[in-house]
Structures are given as C-alpha cells and as structure tokens.
C-alpha positions in Angstrom: -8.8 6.7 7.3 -5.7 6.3 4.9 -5.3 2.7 5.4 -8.9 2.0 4.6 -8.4 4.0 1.0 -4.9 2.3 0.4 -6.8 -1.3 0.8 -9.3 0.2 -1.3 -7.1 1.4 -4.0 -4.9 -2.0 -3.4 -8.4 -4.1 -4.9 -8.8 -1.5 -7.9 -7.3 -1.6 -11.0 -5.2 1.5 -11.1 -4.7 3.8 -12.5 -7.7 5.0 -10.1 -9.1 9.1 -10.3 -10.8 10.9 -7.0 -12.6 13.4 -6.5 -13.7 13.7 -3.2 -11.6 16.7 -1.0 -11.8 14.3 2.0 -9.8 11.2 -0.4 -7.9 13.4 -2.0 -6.3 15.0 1.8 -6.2 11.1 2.0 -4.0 10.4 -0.9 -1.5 13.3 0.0 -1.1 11.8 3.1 -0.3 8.6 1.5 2.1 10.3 -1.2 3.9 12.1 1.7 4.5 8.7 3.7 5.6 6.9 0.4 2.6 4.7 0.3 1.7 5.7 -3.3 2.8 7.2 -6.2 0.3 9.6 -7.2 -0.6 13.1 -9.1 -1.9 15.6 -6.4 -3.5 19.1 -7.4 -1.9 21.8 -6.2 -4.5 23.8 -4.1 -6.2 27.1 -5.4 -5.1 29.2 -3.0 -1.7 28.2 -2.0 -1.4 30.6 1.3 -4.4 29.2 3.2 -3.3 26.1 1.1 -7.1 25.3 0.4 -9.7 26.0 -2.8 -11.2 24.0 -5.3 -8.9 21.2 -6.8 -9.6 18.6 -9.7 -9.2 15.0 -9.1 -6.1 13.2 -7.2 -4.7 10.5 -9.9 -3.5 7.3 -7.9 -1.2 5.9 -10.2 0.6 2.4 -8.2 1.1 1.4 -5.2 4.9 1.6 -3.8 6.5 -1.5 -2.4 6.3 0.2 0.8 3.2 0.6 0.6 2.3 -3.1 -0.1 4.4 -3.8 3.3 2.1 -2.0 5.2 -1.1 -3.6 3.8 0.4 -7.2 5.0 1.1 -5.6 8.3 -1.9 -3.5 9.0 -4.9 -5.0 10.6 -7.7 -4.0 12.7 -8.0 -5.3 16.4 -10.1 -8.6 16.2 -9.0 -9.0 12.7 -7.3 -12.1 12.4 -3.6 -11.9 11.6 -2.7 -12.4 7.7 -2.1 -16.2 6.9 1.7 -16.7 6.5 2.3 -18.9 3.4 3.7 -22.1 3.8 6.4 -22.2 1.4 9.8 -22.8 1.6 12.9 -20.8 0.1 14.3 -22.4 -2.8 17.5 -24.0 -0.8 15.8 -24.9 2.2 13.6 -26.8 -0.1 16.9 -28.3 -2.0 18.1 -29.6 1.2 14.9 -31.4 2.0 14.9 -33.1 -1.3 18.4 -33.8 -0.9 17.6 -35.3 2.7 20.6 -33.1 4.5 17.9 -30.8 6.0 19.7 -30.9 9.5 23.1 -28.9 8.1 22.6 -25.5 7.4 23.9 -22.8 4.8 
C-alpha cells in the first residue's frame, strides 16, 4: 500500500532510491496525489506505458503529505497522541491570569 511506503520513507533519511516496479507504481501514486516530491522514470515503452525503468528517487516529503501521516491509521491502531501544548497567547493569558476573556 502507499501509505505503508510513505511511513516508511517518513523514518528514512531522504533522499531515499527504489528499485522495486511494485514501489516505484507506489511512489507515482504518491507524486500524483502530492504526497511527495520525487524523480519518476519515464517507462520504456510509453504506449503500453510499461518496460524496464531505473530507480524512483524520493526526494522530501510535502507538507501534505506529512498531514496525512498524522491522520492515517489503521483500525485498532490507537489514535495519534495530541500534544498538550498551548498556543503562545492562550498561554499569555494564563500567565497573566485573564484566561476567562478571549481574543
């Protein structure tokens, strides 16, 4: 699956080089949904669009792409911890102790 190669390529130091056909179908799907930026191979035999084809450089991931890692899980995965932090004026007002008006 695409997801599974983009949390893959999400824990690798990139820039990251495949070789495998099935990955590098994955990364053009990721390219095309603006997951990734990446350097696809153009296939061999552009009609049938199929034929040998070097390696699919992965070269970042797009902040698109990073949105969909914190939203995609699998069922019985539990849900991504949400971080605990304030923003910076909510956290002003607290210090300040007028955290009951609002801006």
């Amino acid at each position: 699956m695409a997801m599974d190669l983009l949390k893959q390529l999400a824990g690798s130091r990139l820039p990251v080089t495949l070789f495998n056909p099935v990955e590098i179908d994955q990364v053009r799907l990721l390219r095309a949904a603006g997951l990734v930026i990446a350097l696809t191979p153009a296939a061999s035999d552009p009609l049938a669009l199929a034929g040998t084809a070097g390696g699919a450089q992965v070269l970042a991931i797009t902040g698109k792409g990073r949105e969909e890692l914190a939203r995609f899980c699998y069922p019985g995965d539990q849900p991504p911890a949400t971080r605990g932090r304030l923003s910076w004026w909510k956290a002003r007002a607290v210090r300040r102790g007028d955290s009951n008006r609002r801006a």
